[in-house]
N, CA, C and O of each residue as an XYZ file, in Angstrom:
728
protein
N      79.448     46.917    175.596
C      79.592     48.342    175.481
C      79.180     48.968    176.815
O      78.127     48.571    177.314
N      79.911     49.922    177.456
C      79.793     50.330    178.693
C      79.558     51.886    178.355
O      80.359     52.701    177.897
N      77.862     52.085    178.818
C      77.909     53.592    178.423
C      77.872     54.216    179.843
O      77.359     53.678    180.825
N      78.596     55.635    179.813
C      79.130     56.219    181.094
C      78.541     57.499    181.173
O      78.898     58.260    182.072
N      77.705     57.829    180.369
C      77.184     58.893    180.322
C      75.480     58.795    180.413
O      74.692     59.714    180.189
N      75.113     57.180    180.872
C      73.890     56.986    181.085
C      73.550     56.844    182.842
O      74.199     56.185    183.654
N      72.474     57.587    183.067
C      71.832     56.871    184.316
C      71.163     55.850    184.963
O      71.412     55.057    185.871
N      69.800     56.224    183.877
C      69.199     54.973    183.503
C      68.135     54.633    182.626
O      67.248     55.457    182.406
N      68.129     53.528    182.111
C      67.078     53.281    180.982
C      65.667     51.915    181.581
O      65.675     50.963    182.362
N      64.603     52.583    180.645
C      63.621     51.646    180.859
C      62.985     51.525    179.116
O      63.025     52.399    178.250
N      62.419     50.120    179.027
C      62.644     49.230    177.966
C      60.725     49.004    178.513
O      60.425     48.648    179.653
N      59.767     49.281    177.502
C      58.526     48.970    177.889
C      57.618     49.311    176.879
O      57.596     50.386    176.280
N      56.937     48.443    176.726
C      55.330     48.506    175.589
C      55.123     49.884    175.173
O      55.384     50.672    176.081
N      54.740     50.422    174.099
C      54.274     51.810    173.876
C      52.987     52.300    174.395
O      51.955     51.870    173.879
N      52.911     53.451    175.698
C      51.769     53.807    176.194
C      51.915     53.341    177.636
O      51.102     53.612    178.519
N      53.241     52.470    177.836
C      52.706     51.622    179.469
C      53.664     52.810    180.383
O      54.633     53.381    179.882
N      53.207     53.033    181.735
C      53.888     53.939    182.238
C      55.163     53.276    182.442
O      55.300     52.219    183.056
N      56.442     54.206    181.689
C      57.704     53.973    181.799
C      58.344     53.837    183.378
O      59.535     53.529    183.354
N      58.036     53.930    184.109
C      58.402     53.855    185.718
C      58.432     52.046    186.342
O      59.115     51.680    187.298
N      57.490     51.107    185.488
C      57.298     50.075    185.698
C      58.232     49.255    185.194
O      58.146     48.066    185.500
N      59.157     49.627    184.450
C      59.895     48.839    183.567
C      61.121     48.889    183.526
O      61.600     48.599    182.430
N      62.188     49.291    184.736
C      63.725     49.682    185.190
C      64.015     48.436    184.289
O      63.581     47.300    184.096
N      65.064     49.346    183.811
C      66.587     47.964    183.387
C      67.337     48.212    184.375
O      67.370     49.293    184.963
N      68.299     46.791    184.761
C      69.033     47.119    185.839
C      70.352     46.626    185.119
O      70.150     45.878    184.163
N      71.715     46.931    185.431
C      72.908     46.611    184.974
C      73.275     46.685    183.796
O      73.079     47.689    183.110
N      73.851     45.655    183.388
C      73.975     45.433    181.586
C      73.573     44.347    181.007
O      72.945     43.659    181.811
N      73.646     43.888    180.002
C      73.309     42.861    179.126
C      71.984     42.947    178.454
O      71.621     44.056    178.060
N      71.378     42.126    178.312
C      70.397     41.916    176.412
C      68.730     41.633    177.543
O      68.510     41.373    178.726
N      68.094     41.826    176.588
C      66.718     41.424    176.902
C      65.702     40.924    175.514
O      65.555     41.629    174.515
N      65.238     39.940    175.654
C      64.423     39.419    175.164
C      63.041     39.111    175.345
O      62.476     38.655    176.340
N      62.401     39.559    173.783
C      60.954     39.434    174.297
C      60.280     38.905    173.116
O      60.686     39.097    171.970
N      59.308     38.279    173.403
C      58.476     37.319    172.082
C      56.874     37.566    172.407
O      56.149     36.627    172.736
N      56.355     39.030    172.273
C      54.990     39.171    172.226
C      53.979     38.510    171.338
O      54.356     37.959    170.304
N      52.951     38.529    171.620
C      51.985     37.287    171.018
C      51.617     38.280    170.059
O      51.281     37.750    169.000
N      51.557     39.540    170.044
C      50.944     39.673    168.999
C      51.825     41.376    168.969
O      52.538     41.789    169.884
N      51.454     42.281    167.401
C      52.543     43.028    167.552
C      52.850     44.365    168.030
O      52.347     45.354    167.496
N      53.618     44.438    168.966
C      54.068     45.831    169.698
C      55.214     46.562    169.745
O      56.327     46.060    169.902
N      54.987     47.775    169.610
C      55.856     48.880    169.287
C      56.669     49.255    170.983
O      55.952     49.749    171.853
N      57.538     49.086    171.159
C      58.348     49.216    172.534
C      59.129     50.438    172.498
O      59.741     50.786    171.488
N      59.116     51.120    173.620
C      59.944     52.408    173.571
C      61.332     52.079    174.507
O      61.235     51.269    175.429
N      62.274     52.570    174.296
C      63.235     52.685    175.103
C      63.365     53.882    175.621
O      63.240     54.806    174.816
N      63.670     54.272    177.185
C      63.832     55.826    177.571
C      65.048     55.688    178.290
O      65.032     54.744    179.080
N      66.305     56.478    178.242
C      67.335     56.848    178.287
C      67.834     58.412    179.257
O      68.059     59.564    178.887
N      67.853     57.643    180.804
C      67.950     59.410    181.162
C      69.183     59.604    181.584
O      69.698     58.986    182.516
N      69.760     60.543    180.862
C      71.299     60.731    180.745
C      71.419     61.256    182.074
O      70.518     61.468    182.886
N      72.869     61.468    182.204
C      73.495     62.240    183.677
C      73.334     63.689    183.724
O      72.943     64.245    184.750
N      73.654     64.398    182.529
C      73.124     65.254    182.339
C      71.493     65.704    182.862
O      71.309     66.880    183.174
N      70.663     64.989    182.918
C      68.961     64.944    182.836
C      68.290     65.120    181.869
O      67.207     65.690    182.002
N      68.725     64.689    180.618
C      68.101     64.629    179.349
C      67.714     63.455    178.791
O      68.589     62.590    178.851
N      66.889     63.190    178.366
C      66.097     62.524    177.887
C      66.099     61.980    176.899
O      65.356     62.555    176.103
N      66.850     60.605    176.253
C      66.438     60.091    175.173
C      65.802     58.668    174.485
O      65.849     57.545    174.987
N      65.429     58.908    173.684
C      63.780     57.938    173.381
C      63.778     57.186    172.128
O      64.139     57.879    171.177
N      63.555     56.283    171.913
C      63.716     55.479    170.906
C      62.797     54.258    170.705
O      62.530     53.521    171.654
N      62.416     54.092    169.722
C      61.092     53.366    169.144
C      61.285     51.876    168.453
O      61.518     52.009    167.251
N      61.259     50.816    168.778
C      60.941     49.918    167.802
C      60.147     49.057    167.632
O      59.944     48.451    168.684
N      59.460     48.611    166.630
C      58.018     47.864    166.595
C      58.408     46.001    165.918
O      58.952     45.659    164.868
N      57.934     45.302    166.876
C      58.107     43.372    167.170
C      56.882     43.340    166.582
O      55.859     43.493    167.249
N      56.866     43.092    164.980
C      55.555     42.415    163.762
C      55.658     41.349    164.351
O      56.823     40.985    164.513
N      54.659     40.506    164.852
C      54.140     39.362    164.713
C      52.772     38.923    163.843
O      51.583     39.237    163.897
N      53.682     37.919    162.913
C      52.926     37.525    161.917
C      52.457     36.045    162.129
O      53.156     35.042    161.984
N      50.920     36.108    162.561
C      50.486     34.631    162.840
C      50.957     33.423    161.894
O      50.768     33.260    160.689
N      51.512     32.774    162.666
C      51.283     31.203    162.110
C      50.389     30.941    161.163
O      49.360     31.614    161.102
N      50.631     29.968    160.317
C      49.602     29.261    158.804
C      48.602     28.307    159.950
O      48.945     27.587    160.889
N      47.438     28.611    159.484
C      46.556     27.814    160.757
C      46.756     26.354    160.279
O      47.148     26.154    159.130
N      46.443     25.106    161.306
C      46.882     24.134    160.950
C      45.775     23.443    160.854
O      44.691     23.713    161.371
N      46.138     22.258    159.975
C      44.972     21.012    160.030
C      44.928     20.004    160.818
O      45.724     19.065    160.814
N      43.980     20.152    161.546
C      43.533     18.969    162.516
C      43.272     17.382    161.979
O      43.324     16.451    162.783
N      42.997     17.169    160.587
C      42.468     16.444    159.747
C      43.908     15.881    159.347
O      44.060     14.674    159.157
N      44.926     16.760    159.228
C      46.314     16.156    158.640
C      47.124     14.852    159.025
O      47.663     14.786    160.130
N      47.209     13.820    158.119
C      47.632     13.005    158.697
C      47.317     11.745    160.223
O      47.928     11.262    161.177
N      45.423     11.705    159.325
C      44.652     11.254    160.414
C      43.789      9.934    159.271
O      43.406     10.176    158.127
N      43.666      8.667    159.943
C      43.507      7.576    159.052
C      41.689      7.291    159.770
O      41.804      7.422    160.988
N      40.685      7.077    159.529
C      39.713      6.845    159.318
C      38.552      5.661    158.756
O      38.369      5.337    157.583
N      37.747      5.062    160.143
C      36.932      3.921    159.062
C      35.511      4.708    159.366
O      35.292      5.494    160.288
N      34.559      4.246    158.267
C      33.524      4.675    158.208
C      32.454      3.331    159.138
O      32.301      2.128    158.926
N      31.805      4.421    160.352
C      30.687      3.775    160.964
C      29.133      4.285    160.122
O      28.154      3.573    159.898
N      29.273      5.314    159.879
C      27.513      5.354    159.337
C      27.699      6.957    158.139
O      28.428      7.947    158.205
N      27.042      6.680    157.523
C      27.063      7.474    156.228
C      25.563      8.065    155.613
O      24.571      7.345    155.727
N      25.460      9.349    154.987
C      23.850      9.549    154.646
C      23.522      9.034    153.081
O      24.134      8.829    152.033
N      22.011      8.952    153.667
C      21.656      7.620    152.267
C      20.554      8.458    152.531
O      20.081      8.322    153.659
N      19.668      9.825    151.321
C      18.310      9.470    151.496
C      17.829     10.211    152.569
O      16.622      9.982    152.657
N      18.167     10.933    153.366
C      17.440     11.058    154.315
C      17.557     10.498    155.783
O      16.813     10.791    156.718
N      18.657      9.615    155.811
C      18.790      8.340    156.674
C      20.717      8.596    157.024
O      21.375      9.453    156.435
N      21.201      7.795    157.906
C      22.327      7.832    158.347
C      22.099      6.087    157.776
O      21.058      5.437    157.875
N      23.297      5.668    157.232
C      23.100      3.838    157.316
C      24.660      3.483    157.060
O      25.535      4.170    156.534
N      24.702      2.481    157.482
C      26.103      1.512    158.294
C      26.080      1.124    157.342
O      25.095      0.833    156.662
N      27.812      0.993    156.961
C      28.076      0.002    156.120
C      28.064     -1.232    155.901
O      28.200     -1.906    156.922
N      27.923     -1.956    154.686
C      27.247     -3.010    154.305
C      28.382     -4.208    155.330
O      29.598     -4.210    155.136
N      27.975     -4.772    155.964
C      28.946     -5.864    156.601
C      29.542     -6.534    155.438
O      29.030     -7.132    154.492
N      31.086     -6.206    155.841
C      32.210     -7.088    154.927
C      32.590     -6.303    153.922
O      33.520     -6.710    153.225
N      31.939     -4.943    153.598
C      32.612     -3.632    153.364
C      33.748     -2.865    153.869
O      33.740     -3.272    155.031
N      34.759     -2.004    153.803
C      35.536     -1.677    154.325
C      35.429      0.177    153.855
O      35.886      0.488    152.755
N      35.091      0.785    154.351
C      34.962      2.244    154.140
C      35.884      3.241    154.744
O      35.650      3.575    155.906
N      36.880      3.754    154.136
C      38.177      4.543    155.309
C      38.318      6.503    154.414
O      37.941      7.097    153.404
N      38.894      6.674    155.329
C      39.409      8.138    154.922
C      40.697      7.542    155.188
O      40.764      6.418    155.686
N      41.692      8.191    154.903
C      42.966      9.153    154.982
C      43.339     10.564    154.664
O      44.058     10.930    153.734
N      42.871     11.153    155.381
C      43.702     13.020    155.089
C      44.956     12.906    155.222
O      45.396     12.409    156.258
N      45.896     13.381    154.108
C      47.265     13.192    154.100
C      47.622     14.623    154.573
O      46.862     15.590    154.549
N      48.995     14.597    155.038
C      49.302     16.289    155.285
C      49.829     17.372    154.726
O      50.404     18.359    155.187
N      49.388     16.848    153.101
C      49.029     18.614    152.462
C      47.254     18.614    152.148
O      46.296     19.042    152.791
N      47.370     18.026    151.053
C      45.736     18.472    150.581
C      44.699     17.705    149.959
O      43.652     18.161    149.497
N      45.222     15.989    149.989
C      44.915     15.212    149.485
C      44.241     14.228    150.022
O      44.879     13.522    150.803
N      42.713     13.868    149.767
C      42.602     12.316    150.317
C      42.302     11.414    149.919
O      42.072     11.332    148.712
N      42.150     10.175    150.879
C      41.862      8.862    149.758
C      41.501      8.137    150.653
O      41.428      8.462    151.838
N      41.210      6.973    150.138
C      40.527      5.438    151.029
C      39.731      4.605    150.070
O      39.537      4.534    148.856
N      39.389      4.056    151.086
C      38.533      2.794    150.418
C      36.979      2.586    150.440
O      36.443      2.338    151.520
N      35.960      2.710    148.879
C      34.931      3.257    149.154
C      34.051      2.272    148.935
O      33.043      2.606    148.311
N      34.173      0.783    149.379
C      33.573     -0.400    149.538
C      34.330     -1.454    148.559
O      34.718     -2.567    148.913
N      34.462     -0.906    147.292
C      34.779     -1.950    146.389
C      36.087     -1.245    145.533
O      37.098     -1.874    145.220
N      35.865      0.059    145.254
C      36.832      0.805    144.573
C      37.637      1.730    145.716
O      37.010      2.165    146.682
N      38.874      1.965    145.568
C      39.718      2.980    145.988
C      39.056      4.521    145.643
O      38.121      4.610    144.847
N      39.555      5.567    146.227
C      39.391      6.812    145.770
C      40.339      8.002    146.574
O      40.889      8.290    147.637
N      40.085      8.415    145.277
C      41.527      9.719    145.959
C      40.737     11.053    145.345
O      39.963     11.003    144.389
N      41.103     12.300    146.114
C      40.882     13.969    145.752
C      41.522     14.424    146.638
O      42.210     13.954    147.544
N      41.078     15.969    146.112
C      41.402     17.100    147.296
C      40.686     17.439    148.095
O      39.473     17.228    148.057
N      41.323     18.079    149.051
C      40.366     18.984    150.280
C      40.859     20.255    150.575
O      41.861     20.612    149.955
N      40.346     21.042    151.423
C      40.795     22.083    152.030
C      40.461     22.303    153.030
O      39.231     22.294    153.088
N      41.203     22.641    154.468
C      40.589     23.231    155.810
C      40.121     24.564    156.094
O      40.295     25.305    155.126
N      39.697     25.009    156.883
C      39.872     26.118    157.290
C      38.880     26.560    158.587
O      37.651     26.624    158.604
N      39.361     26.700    159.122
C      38.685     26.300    160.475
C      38.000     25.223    160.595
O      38.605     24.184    160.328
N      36.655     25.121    160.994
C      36.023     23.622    161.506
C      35.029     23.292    159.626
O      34.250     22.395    159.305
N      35.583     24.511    158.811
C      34.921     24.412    157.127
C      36.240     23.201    156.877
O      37.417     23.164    157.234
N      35.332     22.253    156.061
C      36.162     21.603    155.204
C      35.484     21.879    153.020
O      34.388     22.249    152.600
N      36.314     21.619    152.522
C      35.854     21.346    151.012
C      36.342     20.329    150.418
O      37.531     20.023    150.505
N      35.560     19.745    149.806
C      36.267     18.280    149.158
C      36.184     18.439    147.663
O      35.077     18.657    147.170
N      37.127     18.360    146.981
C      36.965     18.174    145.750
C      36.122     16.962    145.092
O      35.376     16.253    145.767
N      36.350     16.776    143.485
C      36.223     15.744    142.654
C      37.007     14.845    143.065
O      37.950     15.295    143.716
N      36.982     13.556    142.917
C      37.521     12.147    143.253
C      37.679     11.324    142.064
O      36.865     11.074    141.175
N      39.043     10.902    142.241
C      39.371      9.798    140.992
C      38.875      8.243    141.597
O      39.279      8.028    142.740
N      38.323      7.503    141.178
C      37.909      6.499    141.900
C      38.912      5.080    140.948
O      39.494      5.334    139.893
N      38.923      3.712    141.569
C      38.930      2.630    140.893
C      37.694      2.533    139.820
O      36.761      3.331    139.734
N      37.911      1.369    139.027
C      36.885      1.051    137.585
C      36.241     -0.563    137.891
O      35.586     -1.322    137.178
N      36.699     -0.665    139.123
C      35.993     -2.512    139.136
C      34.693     -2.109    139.579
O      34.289     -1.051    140.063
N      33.849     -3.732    139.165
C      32.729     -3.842    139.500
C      32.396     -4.752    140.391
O      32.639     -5.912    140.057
N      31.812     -4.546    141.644
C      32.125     -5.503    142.363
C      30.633     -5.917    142.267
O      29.716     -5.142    141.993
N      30.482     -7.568    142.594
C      28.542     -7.609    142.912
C      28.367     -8.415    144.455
O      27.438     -9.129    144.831
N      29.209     -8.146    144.942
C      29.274     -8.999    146.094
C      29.938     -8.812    147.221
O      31.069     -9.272    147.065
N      29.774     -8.276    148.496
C      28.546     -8.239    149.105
C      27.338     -7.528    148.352
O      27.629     -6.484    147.767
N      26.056     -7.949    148.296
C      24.662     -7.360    147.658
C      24.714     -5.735    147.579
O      24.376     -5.169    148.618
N      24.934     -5.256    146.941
C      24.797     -3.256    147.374
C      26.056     -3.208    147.414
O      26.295     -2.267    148.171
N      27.152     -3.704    147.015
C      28.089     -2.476    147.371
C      28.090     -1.736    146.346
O      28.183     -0.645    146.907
N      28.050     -1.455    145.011
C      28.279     -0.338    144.221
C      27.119      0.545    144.743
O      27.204      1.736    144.443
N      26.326      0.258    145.286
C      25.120      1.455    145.383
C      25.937      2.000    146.675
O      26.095      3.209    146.845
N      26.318      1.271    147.349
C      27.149      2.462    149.011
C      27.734      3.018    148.672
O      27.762      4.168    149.112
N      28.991      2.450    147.228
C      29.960      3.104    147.286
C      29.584      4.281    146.590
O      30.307      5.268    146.726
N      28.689      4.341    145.949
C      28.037      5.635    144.914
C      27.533      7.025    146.215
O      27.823      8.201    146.438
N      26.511      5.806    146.867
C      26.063      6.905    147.821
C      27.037      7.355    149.244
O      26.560      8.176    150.027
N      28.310      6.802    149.483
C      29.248      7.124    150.068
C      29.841      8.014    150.116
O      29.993      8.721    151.112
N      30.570      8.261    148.445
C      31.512      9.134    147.794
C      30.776     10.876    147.792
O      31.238     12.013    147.887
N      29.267     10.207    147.609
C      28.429     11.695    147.471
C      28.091     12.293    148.772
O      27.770     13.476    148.886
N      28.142     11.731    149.434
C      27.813     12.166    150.862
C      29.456     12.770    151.165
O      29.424     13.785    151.861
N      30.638     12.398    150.830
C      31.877     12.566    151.514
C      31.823     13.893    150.704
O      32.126     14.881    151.372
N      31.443     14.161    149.176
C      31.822     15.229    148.834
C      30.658     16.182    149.072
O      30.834     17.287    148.559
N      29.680     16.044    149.630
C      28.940     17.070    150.085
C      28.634     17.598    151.481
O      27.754     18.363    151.876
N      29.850     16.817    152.256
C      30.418     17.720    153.837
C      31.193     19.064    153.378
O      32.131     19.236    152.599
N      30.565     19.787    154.028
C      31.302     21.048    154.146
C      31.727     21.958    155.226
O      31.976     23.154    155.070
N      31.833     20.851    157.085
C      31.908     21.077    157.965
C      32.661     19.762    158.803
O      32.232     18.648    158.506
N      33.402     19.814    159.495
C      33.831     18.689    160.725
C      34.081     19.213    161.998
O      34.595     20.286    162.314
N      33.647     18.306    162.674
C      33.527     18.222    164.245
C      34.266     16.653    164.627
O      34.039     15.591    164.047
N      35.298     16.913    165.890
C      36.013     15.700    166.572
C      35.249     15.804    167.862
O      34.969     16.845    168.457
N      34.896     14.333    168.272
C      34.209     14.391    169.466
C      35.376     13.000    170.207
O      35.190     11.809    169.961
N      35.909     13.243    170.625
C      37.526     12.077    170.887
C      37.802     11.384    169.661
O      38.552     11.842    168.799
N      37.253     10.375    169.581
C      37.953      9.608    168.563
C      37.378      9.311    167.289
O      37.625      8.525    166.375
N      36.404     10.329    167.561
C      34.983      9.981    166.598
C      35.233     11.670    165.541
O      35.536     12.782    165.973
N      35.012     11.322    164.380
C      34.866     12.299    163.679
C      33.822     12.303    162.869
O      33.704     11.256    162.231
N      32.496     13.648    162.540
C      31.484     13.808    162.000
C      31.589     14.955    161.085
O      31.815     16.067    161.563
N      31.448     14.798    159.836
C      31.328     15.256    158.802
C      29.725     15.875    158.454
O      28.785     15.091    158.322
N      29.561     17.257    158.336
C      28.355     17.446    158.118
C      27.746     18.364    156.844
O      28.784     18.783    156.331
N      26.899     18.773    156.247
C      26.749     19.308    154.935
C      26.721     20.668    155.669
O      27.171     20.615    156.814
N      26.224     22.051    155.187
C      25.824     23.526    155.584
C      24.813     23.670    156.161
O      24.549     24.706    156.772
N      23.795     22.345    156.064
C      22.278     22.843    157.042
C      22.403     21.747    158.126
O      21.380     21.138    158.437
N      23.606     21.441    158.741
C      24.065     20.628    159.928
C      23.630     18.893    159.256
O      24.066     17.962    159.933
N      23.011     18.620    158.294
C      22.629     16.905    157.860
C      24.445     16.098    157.998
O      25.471     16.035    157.321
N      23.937     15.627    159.294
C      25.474     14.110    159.148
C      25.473     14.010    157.844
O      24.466     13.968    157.137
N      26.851     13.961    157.404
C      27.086     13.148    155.568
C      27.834     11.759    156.000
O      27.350     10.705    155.587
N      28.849     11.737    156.714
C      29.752     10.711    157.583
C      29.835     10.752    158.876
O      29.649     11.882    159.327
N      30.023     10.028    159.560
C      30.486      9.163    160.602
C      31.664      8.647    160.922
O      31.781      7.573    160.334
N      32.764      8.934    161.687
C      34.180      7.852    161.348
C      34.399      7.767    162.767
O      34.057      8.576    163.629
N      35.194      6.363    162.931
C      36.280      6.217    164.314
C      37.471      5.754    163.883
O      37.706      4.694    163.302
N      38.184      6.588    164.196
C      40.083      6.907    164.154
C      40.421      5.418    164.156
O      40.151      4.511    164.942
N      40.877      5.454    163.390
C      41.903      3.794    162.952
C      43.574      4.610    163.650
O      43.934      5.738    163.986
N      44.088      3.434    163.585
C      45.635      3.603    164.217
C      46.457      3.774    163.386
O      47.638      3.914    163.704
């Protein structure tokens, strides 16, 4: 569209001095502000009149994401008591955060699966469906896996330090310990 009755127009943020912002020639302009602004267009005819026009670019943040999503996990040290303590050698202790809301692993002798939720560096863990075996061997594992599961569901904070992830309760007490499996 070729308008012939224009001089010239400027295309700019609402409030910014219109002098900074010449359009030159013809064609389209595009813009993707980070966050949302109302842009004026000013229009100065041949005549010397003036016309003005308003439109406002909503930007609606992104769903914040999970860092935790789709991240596999073995357990180095866990709270027992008062104490941080390593798993029983010949134990196998893992997370998996899947990437909606679900996790699971292996909690020495039994499997276990629940929910979670992110939200910023807050995590929440639900109730956990666990396996029903009894294992007696290695010595202690039903007691880790008891005091494992309770420690996993009473983090209510995570921190990544490279490859290392720490799980902690509300008054900063480590609950877990993990290093990133592949």
């Amino acid at each position: 569209m070729v308008c012939r009755n224009v001089q010239a127009v400027w295309v700019y943020p609402q409030g910014q001095p219109y002098q900074q912002f010449p359009q030159v020639g013809q064609g389209s302009q595009q813009v993707c502000p980070p966050t949302t602004t109302t842009y004026e267009m000013r229009v100065l005819l041949r005549d010397g009149s003036v016309v003005t026009q308003r439109v406002t670019v909503t930007v609606i943040a992104a769903a914040p994401t999970n860092p935790l999503a789709g991240t596999n996990w073995a357990v180095t040290g866990y709270y027992i008591g008062g104490a941080v303590a390593s798993p029983i050698v010949g134990t196998n202790l893992t997370t998996r955060f899947d990437s909606g809301s679900q996790l699971s692993g292996q909690a020495g002798c039994n499997t276990y699966s629940g929910g979670y939720s992110v939200s910023g560096s807050n995590i929440s863990i639900g109730q956990f469906a666990t396996g029903m075996s009894m294992c007696d061997t290695p010595p202690g594992v039903m007691e880790q896996e008891q005091s494992f599961i309770s420690a996993l569901q009473s983090s209510s904070t995570f921190r990544f330090d490279g490859n290392r992830l720490e799980l902690r309760r509300w008054d900063g007490t480590i609950t877990v310990m993990y290093t990133r499996l592949q």
